[in-house]
C-alpha positions as CSV (number, residue, x, y, z in Angstrom):
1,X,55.9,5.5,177.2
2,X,59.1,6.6,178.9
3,X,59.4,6.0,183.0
4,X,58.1,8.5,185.0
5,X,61.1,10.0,187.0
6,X,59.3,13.0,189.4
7,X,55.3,13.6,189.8
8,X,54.6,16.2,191.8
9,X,50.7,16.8,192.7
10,X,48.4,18.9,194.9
11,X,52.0,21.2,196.4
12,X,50.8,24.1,198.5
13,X,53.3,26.1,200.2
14,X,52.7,29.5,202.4
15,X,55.2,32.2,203.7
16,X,53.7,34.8,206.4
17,X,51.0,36.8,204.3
18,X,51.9,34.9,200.9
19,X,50.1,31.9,199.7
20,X,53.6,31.1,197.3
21,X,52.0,27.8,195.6
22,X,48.6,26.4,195.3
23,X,47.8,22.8,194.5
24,X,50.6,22.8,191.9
25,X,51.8,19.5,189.8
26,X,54.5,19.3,187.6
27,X,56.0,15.8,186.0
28,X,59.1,14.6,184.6
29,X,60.3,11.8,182.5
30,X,63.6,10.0,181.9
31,X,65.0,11.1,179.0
32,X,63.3,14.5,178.7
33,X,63.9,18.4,178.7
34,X,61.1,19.7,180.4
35,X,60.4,23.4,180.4
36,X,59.7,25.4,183.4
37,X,58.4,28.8,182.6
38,X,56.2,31.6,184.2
39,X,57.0,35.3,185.3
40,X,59.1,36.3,188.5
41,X,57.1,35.4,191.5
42,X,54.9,32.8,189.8
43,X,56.2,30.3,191.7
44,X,59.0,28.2,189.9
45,X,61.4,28.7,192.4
46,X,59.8,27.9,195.4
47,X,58.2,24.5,193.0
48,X,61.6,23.1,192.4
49,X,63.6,24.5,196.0
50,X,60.6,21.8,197.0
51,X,62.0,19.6,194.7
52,X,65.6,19.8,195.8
53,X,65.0,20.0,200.2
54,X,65.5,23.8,200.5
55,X,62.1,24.0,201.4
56,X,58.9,21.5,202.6
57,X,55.4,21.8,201.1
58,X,52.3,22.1,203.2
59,X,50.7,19.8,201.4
60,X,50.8,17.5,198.3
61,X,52.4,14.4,197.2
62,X,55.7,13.8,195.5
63,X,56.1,10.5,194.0
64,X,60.1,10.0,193.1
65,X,60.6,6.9,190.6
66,X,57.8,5.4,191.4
67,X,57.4,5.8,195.2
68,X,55.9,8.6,197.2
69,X,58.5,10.6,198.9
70,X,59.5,13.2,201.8
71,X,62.1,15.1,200.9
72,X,63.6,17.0,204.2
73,X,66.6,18.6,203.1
74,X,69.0,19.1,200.4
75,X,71.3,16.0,201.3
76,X,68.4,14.1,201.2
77,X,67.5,15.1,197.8
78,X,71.1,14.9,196.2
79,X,71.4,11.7,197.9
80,X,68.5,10.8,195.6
81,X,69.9,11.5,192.6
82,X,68.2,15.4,192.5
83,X,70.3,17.8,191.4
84,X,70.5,21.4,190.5
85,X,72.7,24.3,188.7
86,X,72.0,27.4,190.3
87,X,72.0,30.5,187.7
88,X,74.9,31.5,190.1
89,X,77.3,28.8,189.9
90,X,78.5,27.5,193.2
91,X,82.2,26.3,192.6
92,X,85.2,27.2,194.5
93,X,87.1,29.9,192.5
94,X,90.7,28.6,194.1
95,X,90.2,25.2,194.3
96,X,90.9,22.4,191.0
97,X,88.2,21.3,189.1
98,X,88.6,18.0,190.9
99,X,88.3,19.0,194.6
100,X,85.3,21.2,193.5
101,X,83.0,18.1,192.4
102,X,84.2,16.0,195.0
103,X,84.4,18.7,197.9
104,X,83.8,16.7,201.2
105,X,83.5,13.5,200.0
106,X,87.5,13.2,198.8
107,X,88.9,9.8,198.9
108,X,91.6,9.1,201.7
109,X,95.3,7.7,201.4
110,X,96.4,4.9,203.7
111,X,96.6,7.9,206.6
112,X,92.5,9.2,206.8
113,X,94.7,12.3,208.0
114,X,95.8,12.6,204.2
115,X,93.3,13.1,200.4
116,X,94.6,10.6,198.0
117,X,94.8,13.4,195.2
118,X,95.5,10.5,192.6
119,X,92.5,8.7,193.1
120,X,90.3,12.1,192.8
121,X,91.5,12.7,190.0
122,X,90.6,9.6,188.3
123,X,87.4,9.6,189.4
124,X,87.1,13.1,187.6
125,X,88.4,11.3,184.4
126,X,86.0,8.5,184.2
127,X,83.1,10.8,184.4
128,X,84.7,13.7,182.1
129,X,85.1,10.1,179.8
130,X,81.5,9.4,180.4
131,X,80.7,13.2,179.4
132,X,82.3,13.3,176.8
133,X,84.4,16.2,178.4
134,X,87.7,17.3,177.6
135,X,89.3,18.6,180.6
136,X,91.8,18.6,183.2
137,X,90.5,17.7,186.3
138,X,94.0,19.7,187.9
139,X,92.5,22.7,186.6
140,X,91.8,25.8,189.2
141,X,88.3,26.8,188.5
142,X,89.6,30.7,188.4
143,X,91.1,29.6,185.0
144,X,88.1,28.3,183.3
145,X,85.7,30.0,180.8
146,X,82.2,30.6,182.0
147,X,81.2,28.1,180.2
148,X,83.5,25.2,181.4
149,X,82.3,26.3,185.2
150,X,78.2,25.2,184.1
151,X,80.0,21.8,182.6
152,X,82.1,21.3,186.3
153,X,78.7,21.9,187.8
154,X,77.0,19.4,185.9
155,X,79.8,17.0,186.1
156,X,79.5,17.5,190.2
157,X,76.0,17.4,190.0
158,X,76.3,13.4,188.0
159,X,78.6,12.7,190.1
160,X,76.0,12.3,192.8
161,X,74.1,10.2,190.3
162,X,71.7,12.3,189.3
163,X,68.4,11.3,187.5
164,X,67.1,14.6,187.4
165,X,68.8,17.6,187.1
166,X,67.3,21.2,187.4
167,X,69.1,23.7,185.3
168,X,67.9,27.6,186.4
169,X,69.3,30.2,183.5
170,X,72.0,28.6,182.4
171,X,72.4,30.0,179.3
172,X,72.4,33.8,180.9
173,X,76.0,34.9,180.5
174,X,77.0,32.1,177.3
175,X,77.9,33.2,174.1
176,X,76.6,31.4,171.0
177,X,79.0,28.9,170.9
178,X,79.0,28.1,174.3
179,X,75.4,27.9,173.9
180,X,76.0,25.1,171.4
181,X,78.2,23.2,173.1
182,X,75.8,23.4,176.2
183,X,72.7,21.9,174.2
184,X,75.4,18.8,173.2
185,X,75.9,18.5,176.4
186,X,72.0,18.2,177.3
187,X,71.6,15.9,174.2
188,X,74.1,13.6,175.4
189,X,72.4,13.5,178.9
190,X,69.1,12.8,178.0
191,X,70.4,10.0,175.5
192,X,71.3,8.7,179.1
193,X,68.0,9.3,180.6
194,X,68.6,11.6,183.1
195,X,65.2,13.8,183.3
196,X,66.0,17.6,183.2
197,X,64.3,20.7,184.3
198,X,65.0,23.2,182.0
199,X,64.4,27.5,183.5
200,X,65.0,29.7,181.4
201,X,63.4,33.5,180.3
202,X,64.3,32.7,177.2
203,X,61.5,31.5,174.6
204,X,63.8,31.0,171.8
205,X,65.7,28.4,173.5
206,X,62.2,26.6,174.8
207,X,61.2,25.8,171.0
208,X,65.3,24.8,170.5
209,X,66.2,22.5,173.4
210,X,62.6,21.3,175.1
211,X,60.4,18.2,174.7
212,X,57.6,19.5,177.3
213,X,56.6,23.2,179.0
214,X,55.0,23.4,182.1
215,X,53.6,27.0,182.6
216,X,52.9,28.4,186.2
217,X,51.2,32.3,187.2
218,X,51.0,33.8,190.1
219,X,51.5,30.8,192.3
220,X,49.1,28.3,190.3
221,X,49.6,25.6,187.6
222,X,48.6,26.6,184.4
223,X,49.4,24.3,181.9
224,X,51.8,21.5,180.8
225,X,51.8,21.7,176.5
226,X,54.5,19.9,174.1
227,X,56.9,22.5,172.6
228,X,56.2,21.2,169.1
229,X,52.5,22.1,169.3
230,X,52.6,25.6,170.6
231,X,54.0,28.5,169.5
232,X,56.2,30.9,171.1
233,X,53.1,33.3,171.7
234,X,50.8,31.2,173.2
235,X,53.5,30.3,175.9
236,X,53.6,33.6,176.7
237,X,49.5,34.3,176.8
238,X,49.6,31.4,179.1
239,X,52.6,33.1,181.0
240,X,51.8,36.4,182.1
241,X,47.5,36.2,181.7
242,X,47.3,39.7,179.6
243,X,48.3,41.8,176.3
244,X,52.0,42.4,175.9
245,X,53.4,45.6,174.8
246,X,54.5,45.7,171.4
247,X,56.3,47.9,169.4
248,X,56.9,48.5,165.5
249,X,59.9,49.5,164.0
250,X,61.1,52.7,165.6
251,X,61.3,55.8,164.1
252,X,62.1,59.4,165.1
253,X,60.4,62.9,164.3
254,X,62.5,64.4,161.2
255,X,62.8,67.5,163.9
256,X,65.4,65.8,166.3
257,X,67.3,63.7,163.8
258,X,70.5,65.8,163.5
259,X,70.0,67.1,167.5
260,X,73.8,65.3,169.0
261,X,73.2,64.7,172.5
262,X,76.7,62.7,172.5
263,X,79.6,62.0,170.0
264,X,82.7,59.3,171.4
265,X,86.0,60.3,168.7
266,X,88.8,57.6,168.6
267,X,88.2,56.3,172.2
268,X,90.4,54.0,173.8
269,X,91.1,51.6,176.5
270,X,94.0,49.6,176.2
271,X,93.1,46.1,174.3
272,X,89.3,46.2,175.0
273,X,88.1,49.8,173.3
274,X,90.1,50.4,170.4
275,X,89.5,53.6,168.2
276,X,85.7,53.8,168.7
277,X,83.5,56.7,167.3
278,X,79.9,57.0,166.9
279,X,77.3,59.0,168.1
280,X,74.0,59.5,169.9
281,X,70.7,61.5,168.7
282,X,68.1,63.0,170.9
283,X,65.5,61.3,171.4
284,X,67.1,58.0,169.6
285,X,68.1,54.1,171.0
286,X,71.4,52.8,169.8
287,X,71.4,49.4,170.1
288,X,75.1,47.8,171.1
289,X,75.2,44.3,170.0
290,X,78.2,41.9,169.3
291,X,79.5,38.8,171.1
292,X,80.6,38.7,174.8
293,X,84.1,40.3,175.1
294,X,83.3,42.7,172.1
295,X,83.9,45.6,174.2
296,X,80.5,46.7,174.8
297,X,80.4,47.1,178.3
298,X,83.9,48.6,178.1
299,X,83.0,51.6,175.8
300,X,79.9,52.2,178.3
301,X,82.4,52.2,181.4
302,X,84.9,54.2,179.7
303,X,82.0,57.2,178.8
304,X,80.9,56.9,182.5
305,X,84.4,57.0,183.7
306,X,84.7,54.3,185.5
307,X,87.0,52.9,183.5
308,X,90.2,55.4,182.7
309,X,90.9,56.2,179.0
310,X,94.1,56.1,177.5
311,X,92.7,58.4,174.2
312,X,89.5,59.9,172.5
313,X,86.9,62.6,173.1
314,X,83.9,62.4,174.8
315,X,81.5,65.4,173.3
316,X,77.9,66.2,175.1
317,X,76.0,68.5,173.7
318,X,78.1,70.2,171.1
319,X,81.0,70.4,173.9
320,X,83.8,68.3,174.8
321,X,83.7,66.4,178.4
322,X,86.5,66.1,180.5
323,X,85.0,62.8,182.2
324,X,87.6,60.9,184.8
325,X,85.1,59.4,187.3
326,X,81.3,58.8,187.3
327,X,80.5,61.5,189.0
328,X,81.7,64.1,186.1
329,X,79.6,61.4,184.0
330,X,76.7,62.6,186.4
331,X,77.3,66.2,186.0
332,X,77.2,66.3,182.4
333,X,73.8,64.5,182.7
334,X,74.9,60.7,181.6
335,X,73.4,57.9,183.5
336,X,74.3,54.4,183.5
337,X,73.1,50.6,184.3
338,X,74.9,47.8,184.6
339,X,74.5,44.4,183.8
340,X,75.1,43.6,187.5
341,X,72.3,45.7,188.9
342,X,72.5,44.5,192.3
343,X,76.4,45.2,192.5
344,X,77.2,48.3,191.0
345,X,73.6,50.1,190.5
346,X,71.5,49.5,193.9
347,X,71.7,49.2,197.9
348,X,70.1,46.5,197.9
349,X,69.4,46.1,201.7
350,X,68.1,49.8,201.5
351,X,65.0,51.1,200.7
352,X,63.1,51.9,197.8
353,X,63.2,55.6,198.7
354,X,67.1,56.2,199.4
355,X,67.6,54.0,196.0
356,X,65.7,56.2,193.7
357,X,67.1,59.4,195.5
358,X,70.9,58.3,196.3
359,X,72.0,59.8,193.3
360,X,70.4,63.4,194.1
361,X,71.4,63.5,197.6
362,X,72.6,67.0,197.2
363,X,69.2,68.4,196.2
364,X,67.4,66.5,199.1
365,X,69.6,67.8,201.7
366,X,68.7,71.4,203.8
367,X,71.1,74.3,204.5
368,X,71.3,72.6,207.9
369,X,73.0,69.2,206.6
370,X,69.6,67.6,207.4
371,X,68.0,65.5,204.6
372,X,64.4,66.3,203.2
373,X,62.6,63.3,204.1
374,X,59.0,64.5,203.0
375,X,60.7,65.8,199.5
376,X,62.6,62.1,199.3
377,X,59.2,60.5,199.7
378,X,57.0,62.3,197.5
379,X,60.1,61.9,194.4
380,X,60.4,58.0,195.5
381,X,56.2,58.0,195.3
382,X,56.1,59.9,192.1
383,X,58.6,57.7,190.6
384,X,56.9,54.3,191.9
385,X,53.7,55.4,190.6
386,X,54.8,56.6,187.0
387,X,57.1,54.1,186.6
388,X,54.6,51.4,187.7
389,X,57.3,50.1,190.5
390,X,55.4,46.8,191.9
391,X,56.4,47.3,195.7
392,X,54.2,47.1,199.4
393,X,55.6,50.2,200.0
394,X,58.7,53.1,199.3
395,X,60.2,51.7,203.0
396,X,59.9,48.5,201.1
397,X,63.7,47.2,201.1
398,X,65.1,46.7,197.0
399,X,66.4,43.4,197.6
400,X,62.7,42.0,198.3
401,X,61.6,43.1,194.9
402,X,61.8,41.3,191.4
403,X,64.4,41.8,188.9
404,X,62.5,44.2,186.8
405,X,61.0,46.0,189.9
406,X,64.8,46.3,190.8
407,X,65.5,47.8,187.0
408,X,62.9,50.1,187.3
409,X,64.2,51.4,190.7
410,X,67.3,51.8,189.1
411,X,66.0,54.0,186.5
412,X,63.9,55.8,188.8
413,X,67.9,57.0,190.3
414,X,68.8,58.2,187.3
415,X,65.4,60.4,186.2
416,X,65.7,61.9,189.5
417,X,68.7,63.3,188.6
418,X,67.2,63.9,185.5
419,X,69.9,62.2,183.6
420,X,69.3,63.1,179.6
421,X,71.6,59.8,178.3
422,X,71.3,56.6,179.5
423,X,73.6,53.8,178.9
424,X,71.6,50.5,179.5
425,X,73.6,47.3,179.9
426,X,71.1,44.3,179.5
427,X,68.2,46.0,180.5
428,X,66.2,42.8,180.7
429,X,68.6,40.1,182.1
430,X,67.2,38.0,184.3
431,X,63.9,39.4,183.7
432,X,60.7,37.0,182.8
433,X,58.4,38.3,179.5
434,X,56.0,40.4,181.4
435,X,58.5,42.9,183.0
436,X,60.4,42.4,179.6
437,X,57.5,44.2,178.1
438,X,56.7,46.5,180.9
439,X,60.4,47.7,180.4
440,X,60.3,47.9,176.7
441,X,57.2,50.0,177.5
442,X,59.1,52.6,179.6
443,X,62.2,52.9,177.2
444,X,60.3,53.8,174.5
445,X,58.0,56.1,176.6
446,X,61.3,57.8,177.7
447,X,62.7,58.9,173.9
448,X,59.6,60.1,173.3
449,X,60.1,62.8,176.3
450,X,63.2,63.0,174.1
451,X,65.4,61.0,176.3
452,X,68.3,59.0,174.4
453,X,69.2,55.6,175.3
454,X,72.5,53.3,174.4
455,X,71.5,50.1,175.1
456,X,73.5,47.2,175.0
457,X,72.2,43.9,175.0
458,X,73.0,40.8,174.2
459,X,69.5,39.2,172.6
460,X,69.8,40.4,169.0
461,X,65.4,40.4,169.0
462,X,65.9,42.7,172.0
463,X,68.1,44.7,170.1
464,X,66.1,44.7,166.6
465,X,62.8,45.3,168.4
466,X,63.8,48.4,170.2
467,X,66.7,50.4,168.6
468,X,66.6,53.3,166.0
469,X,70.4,52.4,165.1
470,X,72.6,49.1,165.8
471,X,76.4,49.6,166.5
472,X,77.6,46.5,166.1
473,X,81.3,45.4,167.9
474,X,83.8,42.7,167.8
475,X,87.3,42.3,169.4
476,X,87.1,45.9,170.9
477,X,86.2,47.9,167.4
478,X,83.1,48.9,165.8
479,X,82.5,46.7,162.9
480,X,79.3,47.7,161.4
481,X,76.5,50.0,161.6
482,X,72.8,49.3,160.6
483,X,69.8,51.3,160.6
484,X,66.9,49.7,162.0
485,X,65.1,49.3,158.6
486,X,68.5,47.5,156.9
487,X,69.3,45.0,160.3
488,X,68.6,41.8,160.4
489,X,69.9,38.7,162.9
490,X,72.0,37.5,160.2
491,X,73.6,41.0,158.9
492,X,74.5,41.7,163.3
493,X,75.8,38.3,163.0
494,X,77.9,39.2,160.2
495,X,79.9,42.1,161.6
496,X,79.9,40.4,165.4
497,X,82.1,38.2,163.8
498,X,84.5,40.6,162.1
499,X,88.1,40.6,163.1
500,X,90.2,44.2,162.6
501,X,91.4,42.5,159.2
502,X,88.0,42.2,157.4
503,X,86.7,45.5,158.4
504,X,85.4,46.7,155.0
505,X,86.7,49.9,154.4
């Protein structure tokens, strides 16, 4: 049986008015991936911020190779050999890849005034050597791939010695291949038994890369299963405690097939959009799928005007668009969300009520210049209830509520101005399985009101679950086009990986 590395038993933790964990366990061994999954708000988090210092229980016991432990802070627990990679990686954009994984603990020349530079960067070697990692620890972190970054934050994290390491998303913005080399990377440190917490939304990467899952709901331990003797939909029964929406194959009623909401003719945008056309039905989802740096986002911006285009037309409605900011985007009734939700889509230390209304401002406000207040309320109460918005209240601030809660407010901006195309960039990142479905739910309710939807996404069963049509990209130009019927993982696959000189004519 392999050494125990963490037990955790009996944690309870409260927050004013919120009982966050109760009588919780969770264990870990050397040499094992081990899985922990429930929905936003279940309690994961706050079970491993335990873990690491950031927070201490109310009660329980923790029991830390072999003897039971009080974990105060987050020295403490790196100084134990406990680390973590935050989904948000933590490194120093300006600084080399050496002075980011020894930051404040940098070896001195003969003068303590003066870093002995040579010496941190041999250190960096012998564990890049011991990683198997090819990389120059002179490097600025503002140079390296995503990818690299996760590997410099693992490397920082060892360097500490870590037995356990907690990894929260990390796959969320990796291509395939960076995926892969990822996974190596995991196999290689659990040949050296280091124990590792493994968080992730994702349940095709649990049956992949995971010895052990550990499921949590609604602040309570639910169950701890091996991954090779439960399937994918029994994790997520145990997960989220109810029936998830599902969905069959899309199809459309044979009276709005022909109805173009939106044709793009010969767009482009320098090297990332080059000479793309396609088209939008009513009442229709085009899925966008391709690798990242395919463009995807690029086109999206471009059709919002966020982005300035150097050729192409933009056609709504049978009539072309002159579009040069997002707020001619806006007036021709096109909506869109970005990937980065909280940056470019909400306020987030505003309310639930001015999010959901900031785009209609106009409509709220009097003759006077004052705003509508009881008009704003009953649109933000409307949109809460119909859109099923899980919030206290609509004073509620946005960046108190979940990820898909946050989606849904997001949404909720754009049917208010009763936007008639969205463009929906990763609609579900970030998102657990419940709100997943919950969101499926309401894009599919929407094109059936006769909304249409471009979504683009970069989990190819998100994209063959929900789209009418699939517009596949690579290297800034369409490659392919499939209909929903005809597209499979390994067809997307296929054009994603098209360069301009295979394109079949």
């Amino acid at each position: 049986m392999s050494q125990i590395l963490v037990s955790m038993d009996g944690i309870s933790k409260q927050f004013p008015g919120v009982l966050a964990l109760d009588q919780c366990r969770f264990e870990l061994q050397a040499g094992e991936v081990h899985a922990l999954v429930g929905e936003n708000g279940a309690g994961k988090s706050t079970m491993m911020k335990i873990l690491t210092g950031v927070y201490t229980k109310d009660e329980g016991r923790i029991v830390y190779k072999g003897k039971e432990v009080e974990i105060a802070n987050t020295k403490a627990a790196q100084s134990m050999g406990i680390g973590i990679i935050h989904q948000e990686l933590q490194l120093m954009p300006d600084l080399t890849v050496a002075q980011n994984i020894f930051i404040g603990r940098e070896p001195r020349a003969a003068l303590p005034l003066f870093l002995n530079d040579k010496e941190l960067n041999e250190r960096t070697k012998i564990l890049f050597r011991q990683m198997n990692l090819n990389l120059d620890p002179r490097t600025l972190v503002s140079e390296l791939t995503v990818a690299k970054q996760q590997m410099v934050e693992i490397a920082k994290a060892l360097s500490y010695k870590s037995g356990v390491l907690i990894m929260d998303e990390p796959t969320a913005a990796l291509t395939n291949a960076e995926i892969d080399e990822l996974f190596r990377m995991i196999g290689q440190l659990k040949e050296q038994g280091v124990g590792i917490v493994y968080i992730s939304h994702r349940m095709e990467e649990l049956k992949r890369i995971t010895d052990r899952i550990t499921v949590m709901r609604d602040g309570c331990y639910v169950d701890t299963v091996r991954t090779d003797a439960v399937s994918v939909d029994e994790i997520i029964a145990m997960m989220v405690g109810r029936q998830i929406y599902s969905v069959s194959k899309p199809s459309i009623s044979a009276g709005t097939k022909q109805a173009k909401v939106l044709e793009v003719r010969g767009l482009n945008r320098g090297s990332a959009v080059k000479d793309v056309s396609f088209h939008l039905n009513k009442g229709e989802i085009v899925g966008f799928a391709g690798l990242m740096g395919a463009g995807r986002t690029e086109v999206a911006r471009a059709i919002f005007g966020a982005d300035r285009i150097d050729s192409g037309e933009i056609i709504v409605n049978g009539r072309k668009a002159s579009i040069k900011a997002p707020k001619d985007a806006v007036r021709y009734g096109i909506g869109y969300l970005s990937e980065d939700r909280k940056r470019y889509g909400l306020l987030v230390d505003m309310d639930v009520k001015t999010n959901i209304s900031i785009a209609s401002y106009r409509s709220f406000r009097s003759s006077a210049g004052w705003m509508k207040q009881a008009g704003m309320e009953r649109n933000a109460e409307a949109y809460v209830e119909s859109l099923k918005i899980k919030t206290p209240s609509i004073d509620q601030r946005v960046k108190f509520l979940s990820g898909g809660n946050q989606q849904k407010v997001v949404i909720g901006k754009w049917l208010t101005r009763d936007c008639q195309i969205l463009m929906i960039d990763e609609p579900t990142r970030g998102i657990d399985v419940g709100a997943k479905s919950e969101i499926y739910k309401l894009l599919d309710e929407l094109v059936r009101q006769g909304k249409s939807i471009i979504m683009i996404s970069s989990e190819l069963p998100e994209i063959l679950r929900m789209s009418h049509r699939i517009v596949v990209m690579c290297e800034g130009r369409i490659t392919g086009e499939l209909s929903s019927e005809e597209a499979t993982q390994e067809s997307i696959m296929k054009y994603a990986t098209m360069r301009a000189g295979e394109i079949a004519k």
